[in-house]
N, C-alpha and C positions, 0 to 999 in steps of 0.2 A: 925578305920581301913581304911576305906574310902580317909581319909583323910593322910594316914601313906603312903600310895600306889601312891594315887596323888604324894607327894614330892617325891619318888622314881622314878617316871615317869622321872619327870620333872628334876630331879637330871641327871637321865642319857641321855635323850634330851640335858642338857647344856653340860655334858660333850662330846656327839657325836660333836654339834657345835664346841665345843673347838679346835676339835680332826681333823676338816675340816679347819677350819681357823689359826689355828698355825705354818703350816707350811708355809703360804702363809707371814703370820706378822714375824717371824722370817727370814725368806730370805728377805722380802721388808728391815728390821731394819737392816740387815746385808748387805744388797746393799748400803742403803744409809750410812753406819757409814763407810765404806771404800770406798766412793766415798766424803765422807765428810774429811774422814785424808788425802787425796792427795790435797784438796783444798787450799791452802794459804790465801785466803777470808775468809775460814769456819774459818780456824785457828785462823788468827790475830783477829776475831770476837770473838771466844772462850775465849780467853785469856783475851781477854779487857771486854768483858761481865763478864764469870765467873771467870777469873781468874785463869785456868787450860788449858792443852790443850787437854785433851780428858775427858768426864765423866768417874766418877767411874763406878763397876762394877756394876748392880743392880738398879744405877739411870740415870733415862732415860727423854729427852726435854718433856714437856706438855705444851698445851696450856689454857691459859683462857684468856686474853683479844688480844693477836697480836700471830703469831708462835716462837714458842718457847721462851716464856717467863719468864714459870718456870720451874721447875723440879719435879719430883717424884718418889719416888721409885720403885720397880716393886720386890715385892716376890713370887718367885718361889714355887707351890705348889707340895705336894708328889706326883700328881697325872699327874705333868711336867705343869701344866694350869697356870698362870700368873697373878696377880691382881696387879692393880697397886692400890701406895698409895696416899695419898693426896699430890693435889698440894703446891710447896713450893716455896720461894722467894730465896733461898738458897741451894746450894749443902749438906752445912753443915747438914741443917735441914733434905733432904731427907736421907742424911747416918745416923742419927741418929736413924730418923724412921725405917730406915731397919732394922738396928741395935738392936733396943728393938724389931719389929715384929718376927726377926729370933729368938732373942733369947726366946719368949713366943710361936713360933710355936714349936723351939725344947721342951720346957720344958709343953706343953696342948695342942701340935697340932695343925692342919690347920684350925679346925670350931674358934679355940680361939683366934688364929693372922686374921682371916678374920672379925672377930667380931672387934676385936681391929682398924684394917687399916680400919673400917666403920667407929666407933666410930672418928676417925683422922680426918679423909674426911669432916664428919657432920660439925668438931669444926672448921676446918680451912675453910671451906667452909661459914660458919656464920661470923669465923670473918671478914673474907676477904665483904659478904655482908654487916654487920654492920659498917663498915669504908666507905664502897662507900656510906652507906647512910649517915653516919658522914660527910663524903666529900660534900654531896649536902645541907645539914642542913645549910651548915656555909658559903654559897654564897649565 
């Protein structure tokens, strides 16, 4: 019971956070993404990096080793909250991700597609470790 009450707290704690800083991360992503399409630099960058000229809807720059590196998805929860998915090398790869998490939040919900975009995160996050240590093994 104790313990049933704690996650509840705590549940609605993350959501109040949420609820303070959303609107601050969607105006900053919405400043920079239309200070970003009047750009000619950002452009001809977009285009020669990923080969598009604006991201999809949904997938959004991430970093892990330089800015803006990779990509990731970002699924929209019932509740308006945001999680992003695992980092990708590939636009492909983030729409694909959205793509199977939307459709297992519509068909089990938001605890099943949060479960899943972790599960993602872990894998790609190992593989991505196991290759840099791959990389250092064979120098």
């Amino acid at each position: 019971q104790e313990d049933k009450s704690r996650r509840k707290v705590e549940a609605e704690q993350r959501r109040a956070r949420t609820q303070r800083v959303r609107p601050r991360l969607q105006l900053r992503a919405l400043i920079s993404s239309a200070l970003q399409k009047k750009d000619p630099l950002w452009q001809k960058w977009l285009r020669q990096t990923w080969k598009v000229s604006e991201l999809p809807d949904g997938v959004r720059f991430a970093t892990l080793r330089f800015d803006n590196d990779c990509v990731c998805s970002v699924l929209t929860l019932q509740d308006g909250s945001e999680r992003h998915g695992p980092l990708r090398k590939s636009i492909r790869e983030a729409e694909k991700d959205l793509a199977d998490l939307r459709a297992l939040q519509r068909s089990t919900g938001d605890t099943a597609a949060c479960a899943e975009l972790e599960a993602r995160d872990v894998q790609a996050m190992t593989a991505f470790f196991a290759s840099r240590l791959d990389q250092r093994s064979r120098r």
